[in-house]
C-alpha positions as CSV (number, residue, x, y, z in Angstrom):
1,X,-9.6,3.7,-23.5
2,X,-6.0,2.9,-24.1
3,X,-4.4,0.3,-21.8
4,X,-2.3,3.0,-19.5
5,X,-5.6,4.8,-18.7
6,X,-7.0,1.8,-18.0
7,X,-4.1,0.3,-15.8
8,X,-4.1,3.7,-14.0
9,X,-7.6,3.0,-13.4
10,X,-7.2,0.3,-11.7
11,X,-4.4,1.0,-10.2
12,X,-6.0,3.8,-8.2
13,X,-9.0,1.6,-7.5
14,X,-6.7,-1.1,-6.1
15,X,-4.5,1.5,-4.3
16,X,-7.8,2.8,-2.9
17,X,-9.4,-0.2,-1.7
18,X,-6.3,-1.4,-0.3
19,X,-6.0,2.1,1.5
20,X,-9.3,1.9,3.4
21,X,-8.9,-1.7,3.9
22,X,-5.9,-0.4,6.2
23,X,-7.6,2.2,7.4
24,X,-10.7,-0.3,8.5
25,X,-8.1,-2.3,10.4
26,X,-6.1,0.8,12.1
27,X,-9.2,2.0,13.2
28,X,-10.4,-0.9,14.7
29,X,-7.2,-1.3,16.6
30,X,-6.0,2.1,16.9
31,X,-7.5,2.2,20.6
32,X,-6.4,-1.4,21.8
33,X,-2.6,-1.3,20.6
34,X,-0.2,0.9,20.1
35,X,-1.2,3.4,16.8
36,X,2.4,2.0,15.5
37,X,1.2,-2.2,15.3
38,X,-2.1,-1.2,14.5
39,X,-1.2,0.6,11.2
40,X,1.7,-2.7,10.8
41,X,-1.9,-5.0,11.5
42,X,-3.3,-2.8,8.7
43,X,-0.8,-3.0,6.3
44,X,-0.8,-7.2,7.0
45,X,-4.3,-7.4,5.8
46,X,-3.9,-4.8,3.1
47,X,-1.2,-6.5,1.4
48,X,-3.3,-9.1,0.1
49,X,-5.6,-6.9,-1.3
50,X,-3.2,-4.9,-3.1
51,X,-1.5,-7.7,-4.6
52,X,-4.4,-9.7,-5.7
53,X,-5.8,-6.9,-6.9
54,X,-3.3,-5.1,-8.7
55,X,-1.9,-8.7,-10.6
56,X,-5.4,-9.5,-11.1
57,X,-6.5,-6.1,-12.4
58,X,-3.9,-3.3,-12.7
59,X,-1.2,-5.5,-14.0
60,X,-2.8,-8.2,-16.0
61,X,-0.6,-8.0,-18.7
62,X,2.9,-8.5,-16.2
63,X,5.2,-10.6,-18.4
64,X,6.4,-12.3,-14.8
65,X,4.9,-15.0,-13.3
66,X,2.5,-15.0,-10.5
67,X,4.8,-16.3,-8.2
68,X,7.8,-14.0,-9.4
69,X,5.5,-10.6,-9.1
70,X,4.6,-12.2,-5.1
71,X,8.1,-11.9,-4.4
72,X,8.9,-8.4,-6.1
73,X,5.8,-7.4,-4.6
74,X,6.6,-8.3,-0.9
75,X,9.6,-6.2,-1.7
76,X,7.7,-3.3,-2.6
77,X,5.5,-3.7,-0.4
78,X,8.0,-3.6,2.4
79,X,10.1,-0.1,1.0
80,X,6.4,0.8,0.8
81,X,5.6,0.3,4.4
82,X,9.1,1.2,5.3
83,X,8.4,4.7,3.8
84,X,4.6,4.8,5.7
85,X,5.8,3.8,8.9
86,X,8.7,6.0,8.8
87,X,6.1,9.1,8.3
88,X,3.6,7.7,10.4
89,X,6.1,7.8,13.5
90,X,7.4,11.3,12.2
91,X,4.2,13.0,12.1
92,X,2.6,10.9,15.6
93,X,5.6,11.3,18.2
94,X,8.0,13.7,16.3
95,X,5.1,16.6,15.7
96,X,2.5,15.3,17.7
97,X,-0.2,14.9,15.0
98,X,-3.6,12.7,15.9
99,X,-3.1,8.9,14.3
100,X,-5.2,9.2,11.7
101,X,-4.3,12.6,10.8
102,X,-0.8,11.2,10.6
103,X,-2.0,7.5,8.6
104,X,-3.2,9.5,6.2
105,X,-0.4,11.3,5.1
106,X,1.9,8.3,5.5
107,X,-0.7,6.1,3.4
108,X,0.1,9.2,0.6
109,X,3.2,9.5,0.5
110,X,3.7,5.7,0.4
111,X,1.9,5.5,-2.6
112,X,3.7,6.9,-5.2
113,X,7.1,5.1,-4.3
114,X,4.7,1.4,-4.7
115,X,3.1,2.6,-7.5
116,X,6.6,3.0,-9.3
117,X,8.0,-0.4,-8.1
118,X,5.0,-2.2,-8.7
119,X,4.9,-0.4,-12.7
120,X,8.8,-1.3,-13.2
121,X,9.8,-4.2,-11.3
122,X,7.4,-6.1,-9.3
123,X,4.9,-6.4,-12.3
124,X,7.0,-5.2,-14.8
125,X,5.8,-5.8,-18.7
């Protein structure tokens, strides 16, 4: 397996773990706090997930340090939650769409956007 396959591999698993590691957390707080701080809680604990993960496994080969891809990667990771909290709050109060309904789409279309700044700037080779 060549080493994009493989990175994309792992960059979905990551992604993916990180994903339902915010969806845990909404869930658990979606009925104490408002759905907007419990998907903000979810990202929190998510983060470090996704950035261990993804230097550890996805990005392995990052010609940046450790330290250097934290920094880039709070970054992303804030356009990233930007972009999910933006749709979240579209799709909950704008169009009236159940929480979860509307997490799920945000935690989507977030995605992409970190997956390119992780690939060329955060981790870049």
């Amino acid at each position: 397996m060549n080493s994009e396959v493989k990175n994309g591999f792992w960059f979905l698993a990551v992604g993916s773990t990180a994903a339902l590691t915010h969806l845990a957390v909404f869930t658990l707080l979606a009925h104490r706090i408002w759905p907007e701080l419990a998907n903000a809680s979810g990202f929190g604990v998510a983060f470090f997930v996704s950035f261990y993960g993804h230097r550890l496994l996805s990005f392995r080969d990052a010609n940046t340090t450790t330290a250097q891809s934290f920094m880039r990667f709070v970054l992303t990771a804030l356009a990233g939650f930007a972009t999910n909290e933006g749709v979240f709050v579209l799709l909950l109060r704008g169009a009236g769409w159940p929480a979860l309904a509307a997490l799920l789409v945000a935690l989507v279309a977030a995605a992409g956007q970190t997956f390119l700044l992780s690939r060329f700037w955060a981790f870049r080779r």
